[in-house]
C-alpha positions as CSV (number, residue, x, y, z in Angstrom):
1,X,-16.5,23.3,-21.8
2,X,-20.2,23.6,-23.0
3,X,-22.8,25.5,-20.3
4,X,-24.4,22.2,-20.2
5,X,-21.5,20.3,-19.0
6,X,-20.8,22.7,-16.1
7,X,-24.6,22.6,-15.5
8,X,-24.2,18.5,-14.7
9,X,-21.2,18.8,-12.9
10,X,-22.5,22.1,-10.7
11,X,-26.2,19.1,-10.2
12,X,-23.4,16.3,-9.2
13,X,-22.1,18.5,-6.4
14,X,-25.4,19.9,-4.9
15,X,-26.7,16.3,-4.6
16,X,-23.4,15.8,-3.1
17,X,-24.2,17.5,-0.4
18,X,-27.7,17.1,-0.7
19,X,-26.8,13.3,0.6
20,X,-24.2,14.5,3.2
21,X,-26.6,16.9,4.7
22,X,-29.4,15.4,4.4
23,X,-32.1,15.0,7.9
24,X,-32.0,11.7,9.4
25,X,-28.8,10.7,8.0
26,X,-26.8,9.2,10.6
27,X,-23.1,10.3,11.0
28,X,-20.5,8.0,10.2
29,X,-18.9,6.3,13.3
30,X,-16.0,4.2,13.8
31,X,-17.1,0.2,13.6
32,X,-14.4,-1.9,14.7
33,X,-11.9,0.9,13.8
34,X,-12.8,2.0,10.5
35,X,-15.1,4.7,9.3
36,X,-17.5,4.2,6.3
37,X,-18.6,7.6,3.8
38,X,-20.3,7.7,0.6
39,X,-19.8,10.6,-2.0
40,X,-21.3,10.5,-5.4
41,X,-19.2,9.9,-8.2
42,X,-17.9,12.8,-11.3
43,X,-17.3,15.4,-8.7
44,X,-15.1,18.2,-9.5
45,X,-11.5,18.8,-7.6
46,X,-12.5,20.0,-3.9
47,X,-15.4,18.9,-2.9
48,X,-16.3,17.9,0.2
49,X,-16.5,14.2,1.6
50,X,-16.4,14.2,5.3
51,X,-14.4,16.1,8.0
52,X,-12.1,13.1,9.4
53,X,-10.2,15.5,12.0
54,X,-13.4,15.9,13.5
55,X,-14.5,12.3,13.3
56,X,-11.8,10.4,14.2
57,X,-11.1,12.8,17.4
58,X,-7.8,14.3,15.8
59,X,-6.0,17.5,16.9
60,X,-6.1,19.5,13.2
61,X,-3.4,21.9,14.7
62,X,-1.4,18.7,14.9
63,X,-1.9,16.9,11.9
64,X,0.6,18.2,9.3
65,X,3.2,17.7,12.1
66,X,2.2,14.1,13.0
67,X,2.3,13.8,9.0
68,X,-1.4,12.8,8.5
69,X,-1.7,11.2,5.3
70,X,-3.4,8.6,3.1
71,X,-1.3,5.3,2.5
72,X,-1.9,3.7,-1.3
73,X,-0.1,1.2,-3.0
74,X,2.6,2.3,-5.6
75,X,1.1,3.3,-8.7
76,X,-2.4,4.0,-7.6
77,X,-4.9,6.9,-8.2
78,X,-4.9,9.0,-5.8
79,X,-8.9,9.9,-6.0
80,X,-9.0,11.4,-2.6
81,X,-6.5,13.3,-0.2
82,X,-6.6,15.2,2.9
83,X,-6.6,19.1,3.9
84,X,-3.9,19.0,6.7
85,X,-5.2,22.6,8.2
86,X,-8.5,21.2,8.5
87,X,-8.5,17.4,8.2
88,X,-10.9,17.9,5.5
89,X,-11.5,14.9,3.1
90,X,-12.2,16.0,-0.3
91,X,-12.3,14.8,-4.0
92,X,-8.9,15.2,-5.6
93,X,-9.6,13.6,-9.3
94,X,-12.5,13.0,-10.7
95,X,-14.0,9.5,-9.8
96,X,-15.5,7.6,-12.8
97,X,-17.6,4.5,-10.9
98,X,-17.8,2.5,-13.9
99,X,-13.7,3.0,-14.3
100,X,-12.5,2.1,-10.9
101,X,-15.2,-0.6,-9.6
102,X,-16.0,-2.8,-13.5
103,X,-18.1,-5.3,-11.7
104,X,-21.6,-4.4,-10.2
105,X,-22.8,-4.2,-6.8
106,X,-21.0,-1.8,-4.1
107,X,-18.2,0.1,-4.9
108,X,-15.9,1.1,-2.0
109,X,-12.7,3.1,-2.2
110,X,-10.4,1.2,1.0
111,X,-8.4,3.9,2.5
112,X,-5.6,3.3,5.4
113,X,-5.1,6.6,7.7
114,X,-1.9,7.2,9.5
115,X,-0.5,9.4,11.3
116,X,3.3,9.4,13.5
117,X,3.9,10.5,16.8
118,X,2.4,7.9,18.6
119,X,2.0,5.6,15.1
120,X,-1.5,5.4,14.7
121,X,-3.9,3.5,12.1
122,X,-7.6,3.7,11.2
123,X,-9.3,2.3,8.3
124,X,-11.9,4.3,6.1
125,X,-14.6,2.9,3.4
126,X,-15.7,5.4,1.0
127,X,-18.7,4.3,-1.1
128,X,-19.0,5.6,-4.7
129,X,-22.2,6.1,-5.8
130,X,-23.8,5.7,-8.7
131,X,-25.3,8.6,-10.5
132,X,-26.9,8.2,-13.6
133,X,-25.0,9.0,-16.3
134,X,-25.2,6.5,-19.1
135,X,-27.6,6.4,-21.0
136,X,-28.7,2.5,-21.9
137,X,-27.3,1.8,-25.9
138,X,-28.0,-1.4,-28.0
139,X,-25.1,-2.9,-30.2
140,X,-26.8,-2.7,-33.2
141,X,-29.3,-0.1,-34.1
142,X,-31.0,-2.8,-36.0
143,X,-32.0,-6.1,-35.5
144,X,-33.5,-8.1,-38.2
145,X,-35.6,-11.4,-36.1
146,X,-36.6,-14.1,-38.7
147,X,-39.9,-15.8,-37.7
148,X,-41.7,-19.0,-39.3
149,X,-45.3,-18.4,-39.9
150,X,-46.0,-21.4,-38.4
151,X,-44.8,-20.3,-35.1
152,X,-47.0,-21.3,-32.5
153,X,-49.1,-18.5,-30.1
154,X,-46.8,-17.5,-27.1
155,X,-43.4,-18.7,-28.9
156,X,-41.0,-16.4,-27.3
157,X,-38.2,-14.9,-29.2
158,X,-34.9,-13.7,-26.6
159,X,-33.8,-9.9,-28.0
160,X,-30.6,-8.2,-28.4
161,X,-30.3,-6.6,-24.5
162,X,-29.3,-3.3,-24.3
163,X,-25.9,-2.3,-22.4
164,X,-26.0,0.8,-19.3
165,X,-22.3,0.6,-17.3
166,X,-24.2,2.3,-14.5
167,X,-25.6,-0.1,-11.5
168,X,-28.8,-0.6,-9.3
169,X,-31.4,1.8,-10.4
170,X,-29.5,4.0,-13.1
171,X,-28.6,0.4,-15.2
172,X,-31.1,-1.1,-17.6
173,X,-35.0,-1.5,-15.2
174,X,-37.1,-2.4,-18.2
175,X,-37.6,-2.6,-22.1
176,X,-41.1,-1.3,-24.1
177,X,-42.1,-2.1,-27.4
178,X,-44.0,0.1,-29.9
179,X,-47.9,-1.0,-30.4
180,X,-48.2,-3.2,-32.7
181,X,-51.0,-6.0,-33.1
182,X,-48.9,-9.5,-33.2
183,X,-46.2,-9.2,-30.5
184,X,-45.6,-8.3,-26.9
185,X,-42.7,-7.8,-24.7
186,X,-41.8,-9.8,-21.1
187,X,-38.5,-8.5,-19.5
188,X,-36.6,-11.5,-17.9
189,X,-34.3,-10.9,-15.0
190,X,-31.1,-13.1,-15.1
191,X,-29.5,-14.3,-12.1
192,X,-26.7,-11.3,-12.0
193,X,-30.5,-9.2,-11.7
194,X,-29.6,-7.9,-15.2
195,X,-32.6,-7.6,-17.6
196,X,-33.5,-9.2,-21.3
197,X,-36.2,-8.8,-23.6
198,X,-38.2,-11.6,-25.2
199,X,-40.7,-11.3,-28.2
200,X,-43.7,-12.9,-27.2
201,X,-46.3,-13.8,-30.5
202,X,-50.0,-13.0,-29.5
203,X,-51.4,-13.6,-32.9
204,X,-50.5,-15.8,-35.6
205,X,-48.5,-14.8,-38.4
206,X,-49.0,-14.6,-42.0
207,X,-46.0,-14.5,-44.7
208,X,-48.9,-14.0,-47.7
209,X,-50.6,-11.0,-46.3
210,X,-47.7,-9.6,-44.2
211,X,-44.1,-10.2,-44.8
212,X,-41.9,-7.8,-42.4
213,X,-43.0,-6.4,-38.7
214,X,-41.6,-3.4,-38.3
215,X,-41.1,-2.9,-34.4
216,X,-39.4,0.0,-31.7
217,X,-37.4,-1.4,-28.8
218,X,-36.9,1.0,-26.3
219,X,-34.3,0.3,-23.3
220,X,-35.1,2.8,-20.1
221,X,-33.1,2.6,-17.0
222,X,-34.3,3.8,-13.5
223,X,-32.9,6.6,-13.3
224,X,-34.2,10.3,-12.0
225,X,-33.9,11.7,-14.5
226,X,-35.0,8.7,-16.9
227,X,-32.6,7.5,-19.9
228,X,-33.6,5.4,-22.5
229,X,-32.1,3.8,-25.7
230,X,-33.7,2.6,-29.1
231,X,-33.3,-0.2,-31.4
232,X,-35.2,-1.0,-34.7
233,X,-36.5,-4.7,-35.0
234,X,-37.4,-6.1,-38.5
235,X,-39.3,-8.9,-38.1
236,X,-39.0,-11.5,-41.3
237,X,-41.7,-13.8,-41.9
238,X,-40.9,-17.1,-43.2
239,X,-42.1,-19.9,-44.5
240,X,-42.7,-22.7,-41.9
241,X,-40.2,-25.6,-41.4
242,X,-42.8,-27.6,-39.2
243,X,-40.0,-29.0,-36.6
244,X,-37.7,-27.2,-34.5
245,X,-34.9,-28.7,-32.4
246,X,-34.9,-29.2,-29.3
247,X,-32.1,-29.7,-26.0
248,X,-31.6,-32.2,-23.7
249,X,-32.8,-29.9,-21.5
250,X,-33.3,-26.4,-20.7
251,X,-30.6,-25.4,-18.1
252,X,-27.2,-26.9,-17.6
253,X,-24.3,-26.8,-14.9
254,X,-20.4,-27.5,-15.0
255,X,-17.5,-26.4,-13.2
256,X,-14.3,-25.3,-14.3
257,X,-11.2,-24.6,-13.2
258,X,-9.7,-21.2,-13.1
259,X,-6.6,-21.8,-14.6
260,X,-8.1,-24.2,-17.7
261,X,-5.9,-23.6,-20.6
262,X,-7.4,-22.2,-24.2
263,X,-9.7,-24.9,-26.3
264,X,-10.6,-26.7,-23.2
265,X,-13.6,-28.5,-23.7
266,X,-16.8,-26.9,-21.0
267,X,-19.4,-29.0,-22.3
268,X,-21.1,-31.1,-25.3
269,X,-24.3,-29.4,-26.1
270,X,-27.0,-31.4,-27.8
271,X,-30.1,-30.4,-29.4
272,X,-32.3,-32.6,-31.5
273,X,-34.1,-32.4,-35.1
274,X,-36.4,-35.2,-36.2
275,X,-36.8,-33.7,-39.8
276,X,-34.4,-34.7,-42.6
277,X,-31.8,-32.8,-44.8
278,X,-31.0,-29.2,-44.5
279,X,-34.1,-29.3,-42.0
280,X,-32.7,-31.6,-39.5
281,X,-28.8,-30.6,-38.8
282,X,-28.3,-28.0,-36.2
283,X,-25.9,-25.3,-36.3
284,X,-25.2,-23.6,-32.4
285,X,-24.2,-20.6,-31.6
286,X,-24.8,-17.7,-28.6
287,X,-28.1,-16.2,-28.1
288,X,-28.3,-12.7,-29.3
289,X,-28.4,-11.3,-25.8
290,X,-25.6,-13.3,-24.5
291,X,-23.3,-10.3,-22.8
292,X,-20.1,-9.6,-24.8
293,X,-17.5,-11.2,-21.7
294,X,-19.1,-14.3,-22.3
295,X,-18.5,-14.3,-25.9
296,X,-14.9,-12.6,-25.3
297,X,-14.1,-16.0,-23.1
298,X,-16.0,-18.7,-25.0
299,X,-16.4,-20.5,-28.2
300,X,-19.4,-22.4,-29.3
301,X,-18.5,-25.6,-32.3
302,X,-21.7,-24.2,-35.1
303,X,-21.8,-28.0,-36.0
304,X,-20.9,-30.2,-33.0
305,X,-22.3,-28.1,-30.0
306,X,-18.9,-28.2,-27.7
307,X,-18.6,-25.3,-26.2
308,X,-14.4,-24.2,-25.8
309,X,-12.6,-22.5,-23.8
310,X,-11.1,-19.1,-25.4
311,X,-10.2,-16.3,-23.3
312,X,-8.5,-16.7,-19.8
313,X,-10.7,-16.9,-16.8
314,X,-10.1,-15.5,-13.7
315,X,-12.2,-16.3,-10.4
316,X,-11.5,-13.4,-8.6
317,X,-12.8,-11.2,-11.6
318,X,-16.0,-13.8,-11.8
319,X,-16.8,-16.8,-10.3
320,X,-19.4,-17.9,-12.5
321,X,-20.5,-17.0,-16.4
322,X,-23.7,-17.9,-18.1
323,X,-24.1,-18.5,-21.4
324,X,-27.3,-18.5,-23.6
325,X,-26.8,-20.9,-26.4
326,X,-29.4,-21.5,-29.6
327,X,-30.1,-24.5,-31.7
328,X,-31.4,-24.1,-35.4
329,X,-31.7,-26.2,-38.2
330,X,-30.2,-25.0,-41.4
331,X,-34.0,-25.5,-43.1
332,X,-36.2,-22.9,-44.5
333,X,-38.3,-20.4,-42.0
334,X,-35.9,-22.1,-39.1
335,X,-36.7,-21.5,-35.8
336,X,-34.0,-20.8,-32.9
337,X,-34.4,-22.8,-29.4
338,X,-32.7,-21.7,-26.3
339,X,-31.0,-23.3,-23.2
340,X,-28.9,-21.6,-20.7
341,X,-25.0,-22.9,-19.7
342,X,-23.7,-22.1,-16.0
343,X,-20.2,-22.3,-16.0
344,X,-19.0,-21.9,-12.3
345,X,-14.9,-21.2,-11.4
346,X,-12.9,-23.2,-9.4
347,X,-10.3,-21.1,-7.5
348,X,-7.0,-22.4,-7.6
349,X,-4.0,-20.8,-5.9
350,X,-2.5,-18.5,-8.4
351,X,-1.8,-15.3,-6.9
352,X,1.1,-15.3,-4.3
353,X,0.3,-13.0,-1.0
354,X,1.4,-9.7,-1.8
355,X,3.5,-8.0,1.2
356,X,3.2,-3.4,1.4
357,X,5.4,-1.5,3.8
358,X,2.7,1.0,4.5
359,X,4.7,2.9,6.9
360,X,8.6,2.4,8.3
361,X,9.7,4.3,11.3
362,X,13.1,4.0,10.7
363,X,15.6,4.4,12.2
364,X,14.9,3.3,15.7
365,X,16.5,4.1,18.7
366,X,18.8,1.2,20.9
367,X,17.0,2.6,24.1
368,X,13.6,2.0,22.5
369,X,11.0,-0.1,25.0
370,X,10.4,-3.8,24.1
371,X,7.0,-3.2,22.0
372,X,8.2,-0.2,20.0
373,X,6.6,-0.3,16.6
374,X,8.4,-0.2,13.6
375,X,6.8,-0.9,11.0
376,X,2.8,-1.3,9.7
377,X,2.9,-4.3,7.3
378,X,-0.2,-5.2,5.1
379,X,-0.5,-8.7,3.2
380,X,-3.2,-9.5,0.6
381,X,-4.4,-13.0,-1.6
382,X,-6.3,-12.4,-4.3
383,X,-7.5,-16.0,-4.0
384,X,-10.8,-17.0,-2.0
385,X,-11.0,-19.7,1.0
386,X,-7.8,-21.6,1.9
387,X,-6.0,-20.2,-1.1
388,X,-6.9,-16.6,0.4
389,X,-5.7,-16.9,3.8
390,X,-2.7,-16.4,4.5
391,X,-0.1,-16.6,7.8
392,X,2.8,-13.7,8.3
393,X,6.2,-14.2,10.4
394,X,9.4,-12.8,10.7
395,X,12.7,-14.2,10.2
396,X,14.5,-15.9,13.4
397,X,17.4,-14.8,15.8
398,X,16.1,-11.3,15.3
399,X,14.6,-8.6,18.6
400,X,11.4,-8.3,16.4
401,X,8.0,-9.9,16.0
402,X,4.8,-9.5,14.1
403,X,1.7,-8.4,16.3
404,X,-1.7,-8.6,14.0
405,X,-4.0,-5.7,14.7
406,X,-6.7,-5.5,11.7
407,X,-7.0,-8.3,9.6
408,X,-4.3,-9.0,7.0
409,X,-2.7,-6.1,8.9
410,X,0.0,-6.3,11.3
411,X,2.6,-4.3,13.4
412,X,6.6,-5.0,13.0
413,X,7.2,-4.3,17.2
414,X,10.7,-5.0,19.0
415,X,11.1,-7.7,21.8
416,X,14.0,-6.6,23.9
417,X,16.0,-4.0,23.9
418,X,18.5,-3.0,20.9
419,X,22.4,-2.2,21.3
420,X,23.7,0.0,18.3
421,X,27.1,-1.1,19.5
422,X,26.8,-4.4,19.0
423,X,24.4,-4.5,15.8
424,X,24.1,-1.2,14.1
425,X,21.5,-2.8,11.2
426,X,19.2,-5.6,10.8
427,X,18.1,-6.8,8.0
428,X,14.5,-8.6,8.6
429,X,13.4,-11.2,6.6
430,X,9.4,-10.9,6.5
431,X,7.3,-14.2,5.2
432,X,3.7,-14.4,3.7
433,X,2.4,-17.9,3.2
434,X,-0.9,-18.7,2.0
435,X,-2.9,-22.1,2.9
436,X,-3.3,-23.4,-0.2
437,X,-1.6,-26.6,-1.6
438,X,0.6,-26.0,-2.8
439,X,1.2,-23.1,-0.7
440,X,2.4,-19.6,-2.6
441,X,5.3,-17.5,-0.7
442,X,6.4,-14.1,-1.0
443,X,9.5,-12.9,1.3
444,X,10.4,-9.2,1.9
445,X,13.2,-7.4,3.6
446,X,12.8,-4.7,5.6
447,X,16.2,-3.0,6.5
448,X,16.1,-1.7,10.3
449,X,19.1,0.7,11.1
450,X,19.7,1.6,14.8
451,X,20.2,5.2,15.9
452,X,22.9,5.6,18.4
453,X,21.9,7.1,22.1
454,X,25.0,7.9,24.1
455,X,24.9,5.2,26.7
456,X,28.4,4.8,26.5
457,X,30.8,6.8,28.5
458,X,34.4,7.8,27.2
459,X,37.5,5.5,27.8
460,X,40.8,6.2,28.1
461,X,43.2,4.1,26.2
462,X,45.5,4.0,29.6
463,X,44.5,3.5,33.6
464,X,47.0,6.5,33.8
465,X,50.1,8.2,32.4
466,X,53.4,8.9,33.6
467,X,55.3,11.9,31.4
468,X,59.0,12.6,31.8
469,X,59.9,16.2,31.4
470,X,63.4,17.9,31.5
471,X,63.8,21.1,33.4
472,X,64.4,24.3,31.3
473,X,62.2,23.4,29.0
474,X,60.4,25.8,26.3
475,X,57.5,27.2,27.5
476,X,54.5,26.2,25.3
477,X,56.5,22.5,24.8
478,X,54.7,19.4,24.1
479,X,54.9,17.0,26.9
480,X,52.7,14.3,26.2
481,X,49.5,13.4,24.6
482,X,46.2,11.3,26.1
483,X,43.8,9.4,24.4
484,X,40.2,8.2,24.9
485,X,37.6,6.0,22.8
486,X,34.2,6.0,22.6
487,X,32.0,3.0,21.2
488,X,29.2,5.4,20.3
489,X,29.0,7.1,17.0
490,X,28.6,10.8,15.8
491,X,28.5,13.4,18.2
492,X,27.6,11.2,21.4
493,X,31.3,9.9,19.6
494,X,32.8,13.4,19.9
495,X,35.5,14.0,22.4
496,X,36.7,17.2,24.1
497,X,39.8,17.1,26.4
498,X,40.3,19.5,29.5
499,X,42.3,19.5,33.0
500,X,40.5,19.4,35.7
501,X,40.7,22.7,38.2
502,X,43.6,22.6,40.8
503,X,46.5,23.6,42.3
504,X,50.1,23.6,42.3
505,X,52.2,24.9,45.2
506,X,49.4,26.9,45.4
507,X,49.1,27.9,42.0
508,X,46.6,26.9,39.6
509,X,47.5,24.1,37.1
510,X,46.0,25.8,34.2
511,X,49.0,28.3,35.0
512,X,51.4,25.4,34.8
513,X,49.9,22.9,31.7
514,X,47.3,23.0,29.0
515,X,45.9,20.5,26.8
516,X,44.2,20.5,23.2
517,X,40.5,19.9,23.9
518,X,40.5,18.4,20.5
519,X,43.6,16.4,19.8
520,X,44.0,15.7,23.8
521,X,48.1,16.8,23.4
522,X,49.2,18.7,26.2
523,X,51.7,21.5,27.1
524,X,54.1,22.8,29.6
525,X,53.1,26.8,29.8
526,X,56.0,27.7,31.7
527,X,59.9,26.3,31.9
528,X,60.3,23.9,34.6
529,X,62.6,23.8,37.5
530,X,63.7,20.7,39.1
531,X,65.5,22.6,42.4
532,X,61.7,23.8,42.8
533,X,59.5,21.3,41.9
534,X,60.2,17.7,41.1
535,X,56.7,15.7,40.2
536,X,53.1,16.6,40.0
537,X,49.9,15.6,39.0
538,X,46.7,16.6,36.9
539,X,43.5,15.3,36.6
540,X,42.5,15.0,32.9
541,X,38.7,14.6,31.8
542,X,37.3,13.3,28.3
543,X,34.0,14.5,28.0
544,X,31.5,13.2,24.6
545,X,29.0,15.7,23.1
546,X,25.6,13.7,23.7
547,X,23.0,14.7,25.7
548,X,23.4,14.6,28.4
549,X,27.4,14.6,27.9
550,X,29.0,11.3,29.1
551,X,32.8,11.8,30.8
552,X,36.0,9.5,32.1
553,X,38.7,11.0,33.7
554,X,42.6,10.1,33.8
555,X,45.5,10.9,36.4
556,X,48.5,12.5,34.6
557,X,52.3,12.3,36.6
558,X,54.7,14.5,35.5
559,X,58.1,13.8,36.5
560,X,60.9,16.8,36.2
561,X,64.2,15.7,35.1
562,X,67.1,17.0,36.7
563,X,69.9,18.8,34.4
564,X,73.5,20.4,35.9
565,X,72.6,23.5,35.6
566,X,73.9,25.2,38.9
567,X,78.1,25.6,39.2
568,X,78.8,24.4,43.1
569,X,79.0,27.7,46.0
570,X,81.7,27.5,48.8
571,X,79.1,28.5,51.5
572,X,82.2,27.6,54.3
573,X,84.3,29.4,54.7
574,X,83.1,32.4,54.3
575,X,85.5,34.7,51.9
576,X,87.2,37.7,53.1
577,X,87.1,41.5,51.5
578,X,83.5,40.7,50.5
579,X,85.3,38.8,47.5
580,X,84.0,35.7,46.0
581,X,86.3,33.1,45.8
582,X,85.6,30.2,43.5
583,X,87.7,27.2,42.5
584,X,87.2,25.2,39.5
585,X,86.8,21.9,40.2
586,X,86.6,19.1,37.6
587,X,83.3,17.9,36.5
588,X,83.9,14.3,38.3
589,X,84.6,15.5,41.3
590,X,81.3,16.1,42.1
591,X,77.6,14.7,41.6
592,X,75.4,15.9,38.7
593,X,73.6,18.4,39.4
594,X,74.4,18.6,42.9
């Protein structure tokens, strides 16, 4: 990079600040929820535009974990971002004014704020401004302006106009011509305040003694510092053709639809010639200063004067185009005559509302308050008046509705509360309609899953459970197994199984059965005897992992089984010598187990 270059860029920023800083300036402040900044355009990566932390009331400590950020469309520039440890807003690419805003007048960058935790929105306008760095150029560096001799004192001659991309001040502000003793200059304003040059004659011309005018146009814009451009004009003498033509009359009007197809007709010029011959039949075609759009989008008929459609219009680009037309004859020393065309748009409804998601807080709880907000949902027309506005609603049968906060802007909010249980997802159907006739639609979906809370308590699959256990058994036997559900999902889903704290003939039942926290089977920890204990019960507890934990609990009998596993004692009478005596006695002859 040249010294010069980084000598521009290193002026761009100062006056940056300059107009930031500057005494009298009033800080920006929120109007109607949205702030408003300017910046100067071609600043480097960095610099400063305002300190929105600070303006819009924001903790900075906070902002990174609220997830402050700038919302844009898909696809676009990203010109400016934010510092999240300051809430700084600063330059982040180069802005080119004549690149992002082509049309004249004011040239805002529309930014949408947000930041989580609550959801919050703002609005911010930065103005680019122009700073003068174009100079003004000409499309030809000659221009060679054929004059009759015979043209009369104060005939004015339309010039080439000079081109400057920048706006206000810095674009074209006036035009000088070198001194010379036969022609002036008059700057003309046009009704878009752009300026043209016309040739005035101040003293008449003679082809005999002087042939060619050699003349200096000079474009200068307004600009500090001033730019200028240059253009040679040969002016050729000719000899006089005594009648020039001459239009209907000097201005005209017509409307035209937007959407008007190629080689539509915008209007039947006519000028007339009273001569005869070469000297009376016109030939049309655009003024020399006619801008280059209008001669991108029109076509002028050089012998019949019908102007055509040639290039597609569009309103929202420009809703009106004028055209400078000339008549001249096809005679020697011919002289051009000028009338102006105004060619205004009709807007018809050609661009369908488009629908942006700008933020999605999703997923959303099933305890969430009626009002919760969702989602931030902008909608935009491209169209003007009827065609432009347009209506937003969500699909029916659905716990959500749209709440309009800015204009065009609105808020996806719930109406009752949600049950994850019932309807884990929704799928909502969002509608933009515009009020033209016929009316344009564009439908979106928004997909709304629904976290789980743990509002639902375990459930066993049984009001209790009666288990069946023979005496003698194994220690560390399965008995029997219990089972809960839970309609909620994940971990508020996640059951653990324990027994609940007791005792049995005074010992605790932890010494007598355990259970699987996880699979819920249970097991006899010691071998059972029916001659000392015949039934029990347990209290059994399923218990989910939410927060705060959820629990059901169960009654468990357990039933011991007899088996014969005591031989029968002669307790009368008692035996003598201190011997036993014992008699075998068949197996029916006496009860089981008894």
């Amino acid at each position: 990079m040249g010294a010069g270059a980084g000598s521009r860029r290193g002026q761009l920023f100062l006056r940056s600040l300059l107009f930031l800083l500057l005494p009298g300036t009033p800080a920006p402040r929120p109007a109607g929820g949205q702030l408003r900044y300017a910046v100067p355009e071609e600043l480097e990566h960095g610099a400063f535009v305002a300190n929105l932390g600070e303006d819009l009331g924001l903790d900075v400590s906070s902002l990174s974990a609220r997830r402050f950020r700038i919302v844009s469309r898909a696809g676009a520039r990203q010109h400016l971002e934010v510092n999240l440890e300051n809430g700084i807003l600063f330059v982040n690419e180069r802005i080119d004014r004549e690149e992002v805003c082509e049309a004249g007048g004011t040239c805002l960058l529309h930014l949408q704020l947000l930041i989580e935790s609550p959801l919050e929105l703002y609005r911010v306008e930065v103005e680019v401004l122009d700073i003068n760095d174009h100079a003004p150029t000409f499309p030809w560096q000659e221009y060679v302006l054929e004059v009759a001799e015979s043209a009369v004192l104060g005939a004015r001659f339309p010039l080439e106009s000079a081109q400057d991309p920048d706006v206000g001040t810095n674009s074209v502000h006036t035009y000088r011509l070198s001194p010379n003793g036969f022609f002036s200059l008059e700057v003309q304003t046009r009704s878009d305040a752009s300026k043209f040059a016309e040739l005035v004659l101040e003293r008449t011309l003679d082809r005999e003694q002087q042939r060619v005018h050699r003349l200096l146009l000079t474009a200068l814009d307004g600009g500090v510092p001033e730019r200028s451009g240059t253009a040679h004009i040969l002016v050729t003498v000719l000899d006089a053709n005594d009648n020039v033509p001459a239009f209907d009359q000097p201005s005209y009007g017509v409307s035209l639809p937007e959407d008007a197809p190629a080689g539509t007709m915008v209007i039947q010029l006519n000028a007339t010639d009273p001569d005869e011959g070469p000297n009376g039949e016109i030939e049309y075609s655009f003024s020399g200063h006619a801008p280059p759009r209008v001669r991108e989008l029109f076509h002028i008929e050089p012998r019949s004067g019908q102007v055509l459609l040639k290039g597609p219009l569009d309103y929202e680009r420009a809703s009106i185009h004028e055209l400078y037309v000339q008549a001249k004859d096809r005679g020697p020393s011919a002289v051009a005559v000028h009338c102006r065309v105004l060619v205004h748009l009709l807007d018809v409804n050609d661009n369908a509302p488009e629908v942006t998601l700008t933020s999605v807080s999703t997923p959303v709880l099933e305890d969430a308050p009626p009002g919760t907000v969702i989602a931030v949902i902008s909608v935009l027309d491209r169209d003007s008046g009827d065609n432009g506005r347009v209506s937003c609603e969500v699909g029916p049968d659905v716990p959500f509705e749209l709440r309009s906060s800015f204009r065009n802007y609105y808020t996806l909010v719930t109406t009752q509360a949600l049950d994850r249980e019932v309807v884990p997802e929704y799928n909502v159907s969002i509608t933009a309609r515009d009020m033209g006739s016929p009316a344009l639609v564009t439908r979106s979906t928004l997909t709304i899953p629904v976290s789980d809370v743990n509002d639902n308590a375990p459930r066993f699959l049984q009001p209790s459970y009666s288990v069946y256990v023979m005496e003698n058994n194994a220690p560390g036997a399965s008995i029997c197994s219990v089972s809960a559900l839970d309609p909620d999902c994940q971990q508020n889903a996640y059951l653990s199984y324990s027994i609940a704290d007791g005792h049995i003939h005074g010992m605790p039942v932890g010494t007598y059965v355990s259970i699987n926290s996880d699979s819920g089977h249970m097991y006899a920890l010691r071998s059972l005897d029916y001659e000392q204990i015949r039934s029990f019960q347990i209290q059994v507890q399923a218990q989910d992992a939410g927060f705060p934990p959820l629990s059901a609990n169960v009654t468990v009998h357990i039933f011991v089984l007899d088996q014969n596993d005591n031989a029968p004692v002669i307790v009368s009478p008692l035996p003598r010598n201190g011997s036993v005596a014992t008699e075998l006695v068949p197996r029916s002859a006496a009860s089981p187990g008894h």
